[in-house]
C-alpha positions, 0 to 999 in steps of 0.5 A: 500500500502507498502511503503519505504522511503530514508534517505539522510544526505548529504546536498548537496542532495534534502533530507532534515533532518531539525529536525525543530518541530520534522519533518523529510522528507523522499524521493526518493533519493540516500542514505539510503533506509529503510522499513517502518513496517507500518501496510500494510507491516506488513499484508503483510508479514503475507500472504506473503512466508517464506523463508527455516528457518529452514534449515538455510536460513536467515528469511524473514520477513513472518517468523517474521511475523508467529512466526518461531523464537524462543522467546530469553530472551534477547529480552526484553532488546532490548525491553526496549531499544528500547521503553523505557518505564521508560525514562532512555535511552539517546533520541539518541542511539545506541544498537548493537546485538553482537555475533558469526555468526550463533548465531541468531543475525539478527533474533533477530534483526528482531523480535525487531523490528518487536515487536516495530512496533506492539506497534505503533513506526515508524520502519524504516528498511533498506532494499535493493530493490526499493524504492517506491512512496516518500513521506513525513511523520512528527513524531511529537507526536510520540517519538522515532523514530526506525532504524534497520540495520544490519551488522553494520561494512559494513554499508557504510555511517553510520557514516554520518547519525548518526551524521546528525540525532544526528545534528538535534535533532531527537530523535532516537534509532538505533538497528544493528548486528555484528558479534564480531569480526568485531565489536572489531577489527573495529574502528567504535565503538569508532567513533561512541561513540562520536557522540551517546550513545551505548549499546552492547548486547551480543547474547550468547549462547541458555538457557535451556528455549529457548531451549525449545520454539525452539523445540516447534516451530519445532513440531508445523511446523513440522520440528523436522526431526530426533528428532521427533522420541524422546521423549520431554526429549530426545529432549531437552537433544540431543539438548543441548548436540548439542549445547555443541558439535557444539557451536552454534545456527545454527550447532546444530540446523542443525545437530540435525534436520538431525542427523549427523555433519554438515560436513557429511551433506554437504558432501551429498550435494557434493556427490549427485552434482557429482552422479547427473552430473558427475565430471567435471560438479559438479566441475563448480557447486561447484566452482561457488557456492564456488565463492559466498561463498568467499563473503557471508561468511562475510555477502556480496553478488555477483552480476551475472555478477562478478559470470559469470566472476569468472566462466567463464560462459556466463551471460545468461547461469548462471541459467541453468548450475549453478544456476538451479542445485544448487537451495535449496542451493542459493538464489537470491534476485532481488533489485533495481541495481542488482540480489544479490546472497548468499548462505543460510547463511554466517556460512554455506558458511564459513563451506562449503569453509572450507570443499572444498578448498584442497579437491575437489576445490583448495585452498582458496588463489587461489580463492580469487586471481581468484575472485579478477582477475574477479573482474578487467576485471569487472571493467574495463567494464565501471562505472555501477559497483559501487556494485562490487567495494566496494567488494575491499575494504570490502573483505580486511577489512573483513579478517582485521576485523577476526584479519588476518592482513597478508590476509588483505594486500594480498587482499588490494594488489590485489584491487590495481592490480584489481582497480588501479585508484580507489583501496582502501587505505591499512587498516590492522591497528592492 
């Protein structure tokens, strides 16, 4: 049986870190949910349906789980950060992938941790469904115990687990992402620094090497698209000079597979959406999905009823007449306190908005002003909307975090109009 586990730090809350003899409870509580990468997950996931990695959608753990990732030297670093097998790092620490969007940070971080758990350390990732029967599980006699979290920035909270983890002596190692800006331009960094060691690691740019691991898992997956018509050199040079052109992972690996710029590529896509269903139509199917894009550029998610108000859709039409029509380009992740909604990867959703705002959709400054309307009217629905909420605070401290100091306090603005009894302190700092 799969199972996952709650941590909470509050100690007003009936989850307990006691740290005494090593010994941690784990419960079914509010807080922090995680995965435990237990053996049964870990089979699981080996059975279970890989998500479309390779045309830009962020992995799932059955393609960790079957090797659809290409090897990165700099995996065994976080390897020995993470095990520690000569004793040289701080018992509690904090490791932090850095790195552009696109780069291959979370898949990284993924297959860290998944080659952790494959060595027998507890592996606790968070996740966001449900969490199942609880249950109490000791970690004496078994080291360090290894928590995996991604988009650290956003990660409400952290601060708090962090220190009642550190309070109660558990020896503990935790590996996240950022993308570098949001990581340098937020003050997470130097809060966290008191209370932990941390260690940055820097996702560069594909190697010669790894560039040749990565092309070797597109043939053997059958994914070489254009250049399997190339021969193993030709490959190799096409693809780094792609690498040289787009200036990283995901673009190169996309337009190398299809054998033109990822503007043409999505230029397709739109072209195909109005053949397909005529020009006022396709102009509700761009503008909904541009209506996820506006947040899942930076990492967030919509919910379907912020979707269905920033639309203008009826909840209950939003699957035939927008999410049906967009399948391929959307994904849906059913959780424990909402159906959460994304496109295929942040990077691509920003490319996407950059490319439909003032050509066939209006420009981005109105979209965020009409998000932030339907964000208000959501609001105002009653208290089950605590997930849209944090959008007015996160989406301002996004752009703040991209050093768009002026954007920042426009939307900060704007949550105070959408949320006035609860809006968000203006945060743009520097």
């Amino acid at each position: 049986m799969t199972r996952s586990v709650a941590i909470q730090g509050s100690a007003a809350a009936t989850v307990i870190i006691t740290g005494d003899h090593n010994r941690v409870q784990l419960a079914h509580d509010t807080g922090f949910a995680f995965r435990l990468l237990d053996d049964n997950f870990r089979e699981a996931q080996r059975r279970a349906r890989p998500a479309d990695f390779y045309n830009g959608t962020r992995p799932n753990w059955a393609n960790i789980a079957r090797g659809d990732d290409a090897r990165r030297t700099l995996l065994d670093r976080l390897l020995d950060f993470l095990l520690d097998p000569q004793g040289h790092w701080p018992a509690q620490r904090i490791g932090v992938l850095t790195g552009l969007s696109g780069e291959g940070k979370t898949t990284l971080l993924m297959r860290a941790l998944w080659e952790a758990a494959e060595r027998g350390l507890p592996v606790l990732w968070r996740h966001y469904g449900t969490v199942e029967q609880p249950y109490e599980r000791p970690f004496a006699g078994v080291g360090t115990v290894i928590l995996g979290l991604d988009d650290l920035p956003f990660v409400e909270n952290l601060e708090r687990l962090v220190s009642d983890l550190s309070e109660h002596g558990l020896s503990f190692a935790l590996l996240g992402s950022a993308r570098t800006h949001e990581w340098a331009n937020s003050d997470l960094s130097t809060r966290l620094r008191r209370i932990a060691h941390v260690e940055v690691f820097e996702v560069g740019r594909l190697q010669a090497d790894e560039v040749d691991d990565l092309l070797a898992r597109l043939e053997d997956h059958g994914a070489l698209g254009a250049l399997a018509q190339q021969s193993a050199a030709q490959r190799r040079a096409y693809f780094l000079d792609r690498l040289q052109a787009d200036g990283q992972l995901l673009p190169a690996l996309l337009t190398a597979r299809r054998g033109k710029s990822f503007e043409a590529i999505l230029d397709d896509v739109f072209d195909k959406l109005v053949a397909r269903y005529g020009e006022e139509r396709a102009h509700l199917l761009l503008r909904g999905y541009a209506g996820i894009a506006l947040v899942h550029r930076f990492g967030f998610w919509m919910s379907r009823r912020l979707l269905a108000a920033f639309s203008g859709i009826e909840e209950r039409r939003l699957t035939p007449d927008l999410l049906h029509p967009l399948e391929g380009e959307l994904t849906e992740i059913t959780a424990a306190d909402a159906r959460r909604l994304y496109t295929r990867h942040p990077w691509i959703a920003d490319q996407a908005l950059r490319q439909l705002c003032g050509r066939r959709l209006e420009e981005e400054h109105y979209l965020y002003e009409d998000l932030f309307d339907a964000l208000g009217r959501l609001l105002q629905t009653g208290p089950n909307v605590r997930e849209e909420r944090k959008l007015t605070t996160m989406l301002p401290l996004a752009f703040k975090y991209q050093g768009d100091v002026a954007r920042a306090r426009e939307l900060f603005a704007r949550a105070a109009q959408a949320d006035p009894k609860n809006a968000p302190p203006c945060r743009p700092g520097r």
